[in-house]
Every structure is written in C-alpha cells, then in structure tokens.
C-alpha positions, 0 to 999 in steps of 0.5 A: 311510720307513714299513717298508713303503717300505723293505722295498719299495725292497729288493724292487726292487733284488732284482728289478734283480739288484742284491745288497742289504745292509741295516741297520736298528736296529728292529723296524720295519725287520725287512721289509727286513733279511728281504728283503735278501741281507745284513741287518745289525741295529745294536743302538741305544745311546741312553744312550750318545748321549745323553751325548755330548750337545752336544759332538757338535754341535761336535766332529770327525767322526773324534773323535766316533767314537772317542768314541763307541766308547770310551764303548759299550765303557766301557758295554758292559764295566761292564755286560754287560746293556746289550745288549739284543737286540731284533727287527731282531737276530732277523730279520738274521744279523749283528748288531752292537754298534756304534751305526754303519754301520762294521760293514757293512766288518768284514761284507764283508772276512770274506765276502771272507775266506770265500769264498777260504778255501772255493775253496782247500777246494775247489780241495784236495779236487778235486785230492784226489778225482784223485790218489784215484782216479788211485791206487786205479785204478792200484793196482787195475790191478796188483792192489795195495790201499792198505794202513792205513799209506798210507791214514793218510798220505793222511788226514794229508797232506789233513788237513795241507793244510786246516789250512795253507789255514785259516791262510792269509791271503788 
C-alpha cells in the first residue's frame, strides 16, 4: 500500500464508526498511525532478522518467536543504542521494541486496565462528593464545623481508598 491508501482505508473505518488501531514501522506509515485512534509504532530490527537467516524459512512459528525475541533482548541488552527511533515512533503514542504485532495485546489489556482503575476513581470520588456534602450540610444545620482532626481523617480515609483502588486487580 502507498501511505496514502493506508491513511485512506483508516479514514474509512473512522468514518464507519469503527475504533481503528494501527501499526506501522516507517515513515511511510506516519498518516494512518495519526488518524487512527490507537497508533502503534514497532521499531524494525533488520540486523536482527537478518540473522535468523534461512533457518526461519524452516523453523516453528511459536520457536522463531521466541528466537526472535531472545535475539532483540541479546541485542538490545549488549547495545542500548540499537534502538533507534524513527518517525512512525514520533507520530504513534505507543511505541514498541518488538519486530511484531504481539505488542498490539500488551496495548489493549493496559487500556482495559485503565480504564477500570479510572471508573472505580470515579465511582470514590462521586461517593466522596455525597458523604461531603451530606456531612457539612448536617453539620451546618446543627451549627457545627468539622474540626482539623476530622478533616485529617477524611483526607486519610480518601487517600487510603485511591491507594487500595491503585492496587487493585481488575
């Protein structure tokens, strides 16, 4: 595909109400990785492929995997620089180190995970917000304030809670 077409077939699914993800690994496919809703840039490793050589015509799929990653993190780890970013991984907000798609499910099981840790927030703050104003107001009718030691307390108990929803497996 010319980054035109690519660009375009994203445009449509957009314009289908469809929610795109693309990856692409060059400059030519920094169009489409902008228009998409999700843009994954995957750094290419061609030293790295190249010395797979022959063997990945023959080999397993599951074994040249994990080939394959054990010779990018031989690489990576004997020379940091080897990751080189380029444009894809400017114009994308997630960027991986991986020569495949794979990253594409560590992308959407952390979207999944944020998104539940960010409704529980709200969910504690919307609770928070009544039991607020349910206090103050009946504090207020009696002719009470909350003194600094109760609003300590409450400033703990909201902080305990965030911290426990933080921990929390979804």
């Amino acid at each position: 595909f010319a980054p035109e077409h690519k660009a375009t077939v994203v445009d449509a699914f957009n314009a289908s109400g469809a929610v795109t993800l693309f990856c692409g690994d060059g400059t030519n496919d920094v169009g489409a990785l902008k228009r998409a809703h999700v843009g994954v840039s995957i750094l290419n490793a061609p030293e790295i492929e190249r010395g797979l050589g022959a063997a990945a015509v023959s080999a397993d799929v599951a074994r040249l995997r994990a080939r394959l990653a054990e010779a990018e993190m031989d690489a990576v780890d004997a020379d940091p620089a080897l990751v080189k970013l380029g444009d894809a991984s400017i114009a994308s907000p997630f960027t991986s180190k991986r020569a495949t798609i794979e990253c594409v499910l560590a992308v959407i099981c952390q979207g999944r995970c944020t998104l539940v840790s960010m409704i529980q927030i709200f969910k504690i703050l919307a609770v928070l917000c009544l039991v607020s104003a349910y206090t103050l107001s009946t504090l207020f009718l009696a002719g009470v304030k909350q003194g600094d030691a109760q609003m300590t307390v409450a400033g703990l108990l909201t902080a305990t809670l965030f911290f426990l929803t933080s921990r929390a497996r979804p």
